[in-house]
C-alpha distance (Angstrom), angle and dihedral (degrees) to the residues before:
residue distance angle dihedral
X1 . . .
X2 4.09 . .
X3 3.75 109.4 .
X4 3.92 112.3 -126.7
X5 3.71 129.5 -116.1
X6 3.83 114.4 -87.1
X7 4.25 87.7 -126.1
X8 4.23 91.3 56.6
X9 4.15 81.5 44.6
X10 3.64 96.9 53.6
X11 3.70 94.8 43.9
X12 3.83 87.7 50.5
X13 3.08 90.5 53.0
X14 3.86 91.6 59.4
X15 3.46 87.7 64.1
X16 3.56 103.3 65.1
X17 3.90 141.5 78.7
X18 3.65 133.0 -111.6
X19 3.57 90.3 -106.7
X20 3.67 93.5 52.5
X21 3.88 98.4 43.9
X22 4.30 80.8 50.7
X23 3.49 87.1 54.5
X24 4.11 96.9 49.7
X25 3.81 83.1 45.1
X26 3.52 96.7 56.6
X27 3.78 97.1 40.6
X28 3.98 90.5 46.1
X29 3.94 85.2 54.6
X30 4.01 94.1 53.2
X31 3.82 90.6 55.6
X32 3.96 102.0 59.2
X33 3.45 140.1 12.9
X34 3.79 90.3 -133.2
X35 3.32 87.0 56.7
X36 3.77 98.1 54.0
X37 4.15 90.7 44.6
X38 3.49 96.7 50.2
X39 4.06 86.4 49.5
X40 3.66 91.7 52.2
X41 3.95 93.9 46.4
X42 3.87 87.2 46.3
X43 4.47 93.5 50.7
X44 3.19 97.4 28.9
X45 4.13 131.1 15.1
X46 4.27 93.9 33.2
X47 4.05 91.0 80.3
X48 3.63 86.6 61.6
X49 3.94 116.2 42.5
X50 4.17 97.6 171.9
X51 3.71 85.2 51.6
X52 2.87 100.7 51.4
X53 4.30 96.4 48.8
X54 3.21 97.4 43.1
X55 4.42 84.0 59.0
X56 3.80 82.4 55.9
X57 3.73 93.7 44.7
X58 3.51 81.3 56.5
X59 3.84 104.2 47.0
X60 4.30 81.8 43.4
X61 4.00 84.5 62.3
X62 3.23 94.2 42.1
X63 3.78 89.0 49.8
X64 3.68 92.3 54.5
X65 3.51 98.4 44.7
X66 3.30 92.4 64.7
X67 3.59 102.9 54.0
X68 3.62 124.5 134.1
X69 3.56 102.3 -113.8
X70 4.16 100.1 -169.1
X71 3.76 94.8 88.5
X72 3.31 143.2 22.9
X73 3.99 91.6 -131.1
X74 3.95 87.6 65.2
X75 3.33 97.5 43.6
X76 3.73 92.5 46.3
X77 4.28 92.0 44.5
X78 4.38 83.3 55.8
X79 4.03 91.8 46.2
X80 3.83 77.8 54.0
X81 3.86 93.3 47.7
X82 4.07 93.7 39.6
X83 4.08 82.8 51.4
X84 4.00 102.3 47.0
X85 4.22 87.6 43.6
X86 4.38 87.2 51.5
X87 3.25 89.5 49.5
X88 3.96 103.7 41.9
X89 4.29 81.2 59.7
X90 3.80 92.6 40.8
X91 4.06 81.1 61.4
X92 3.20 96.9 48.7
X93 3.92 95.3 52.1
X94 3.69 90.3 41.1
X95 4.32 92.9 -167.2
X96 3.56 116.2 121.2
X97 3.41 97.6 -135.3
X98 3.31 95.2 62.3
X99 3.58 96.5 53.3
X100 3.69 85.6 50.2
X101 3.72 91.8 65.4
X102 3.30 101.9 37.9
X103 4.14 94.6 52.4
X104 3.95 88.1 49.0
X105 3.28 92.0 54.0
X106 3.60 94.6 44.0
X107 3.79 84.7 53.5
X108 4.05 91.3 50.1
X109 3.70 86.6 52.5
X110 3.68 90.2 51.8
X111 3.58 97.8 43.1
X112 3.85 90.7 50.8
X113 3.45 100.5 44.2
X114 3.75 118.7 119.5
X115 3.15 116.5 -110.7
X116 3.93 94.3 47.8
X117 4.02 108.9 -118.4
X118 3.71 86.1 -137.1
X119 3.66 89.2 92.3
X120 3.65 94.2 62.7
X121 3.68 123.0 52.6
X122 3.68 103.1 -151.9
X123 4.24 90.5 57.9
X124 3.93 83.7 46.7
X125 3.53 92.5 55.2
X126 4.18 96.7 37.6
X127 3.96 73.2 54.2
X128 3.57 102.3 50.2
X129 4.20 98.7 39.7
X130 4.57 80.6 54.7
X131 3.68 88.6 58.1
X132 4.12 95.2 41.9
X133 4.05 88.7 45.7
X134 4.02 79.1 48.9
X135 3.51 102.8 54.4
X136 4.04 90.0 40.9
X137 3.85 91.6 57.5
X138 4.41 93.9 44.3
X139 4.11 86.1 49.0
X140 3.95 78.1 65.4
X141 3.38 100.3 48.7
X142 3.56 136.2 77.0
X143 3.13 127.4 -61.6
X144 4.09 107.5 -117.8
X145 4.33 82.4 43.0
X146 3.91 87.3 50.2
X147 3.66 86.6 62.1
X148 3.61 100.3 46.6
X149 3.65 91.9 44.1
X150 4.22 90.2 45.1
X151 3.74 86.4 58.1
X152 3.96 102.9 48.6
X153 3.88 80.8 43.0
X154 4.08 88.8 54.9
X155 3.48 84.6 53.6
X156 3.47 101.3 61.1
């Protein structure tokens, strides 16, 4: 099956009733958890951004307090996992300040974490590309948040 173009979707979309847009949004949700996240974000956690990072915060320190702390390859393979989860939500909210906070404090985490990621060089570099994708998204920002965001950044 070829998927159709997002403008012939939309204007579909148009088309329909409440009760039949409910009904897509309902089935869409049973096919992928994704799906069913990013609907929950959208009804329920958008209205309130702070709430809703400071629940990731909390799933992040979660995250890292669980890490397997034998070997450097697990605790590099949960970075990983603590990363691809951050950013999953960071897509869903799709504001740059928001992803701003939650990289930093990814970063924080990372920097903190015991023991230090300067001994390997792959968490050093999963470290250093965070704070480069960082200071990319504050140059776009404005400019009294660029300077609040340049300072935590100093810090790390």
């Amino acid at each position: 099956m070829k998927a159709i173009p997002l403008k012939d979707i939309k204007q579909e979309l148009n088309h329909l009733s409440s009760n039949e847009l409910q009904e897509i949004c309902l089935r869409l949700s049973r096919f992928k958890k994704e799906n069913k996240e990013l609907l929950s974000y959208l009804l329920f956690q958008s209205s309130d951004e702070y709430a809703y990072i400071e629940s990731i915060k909390k799933s992040m320190d979660d995250g890292f307090s669980e890490i397997n702390i034998n070997s450097y390859f697990y605790i590099r393979k949960s970075i990983r996992k603590i990363l691809t989860q951050t950013k999953k939500h960071i897509r869903y909210s799709q504001k740059k300040e928001t992803e701003v906070e939650l990289l930093l404090y990814f970063c924080e985490k990372m920097k903190d974490f015991k023991p230090s990621i300067k001994n390997s060089l792959q968490l050093e570099n999963i470290y250093k590309r965070q704070i480069l994708l960082v200071k990319k998204i504050v140059a776009s920002l404005h400019e009294d948040l660029q300077y609040d965001y340049n300072l935590a950044i100093e810090t790390l």
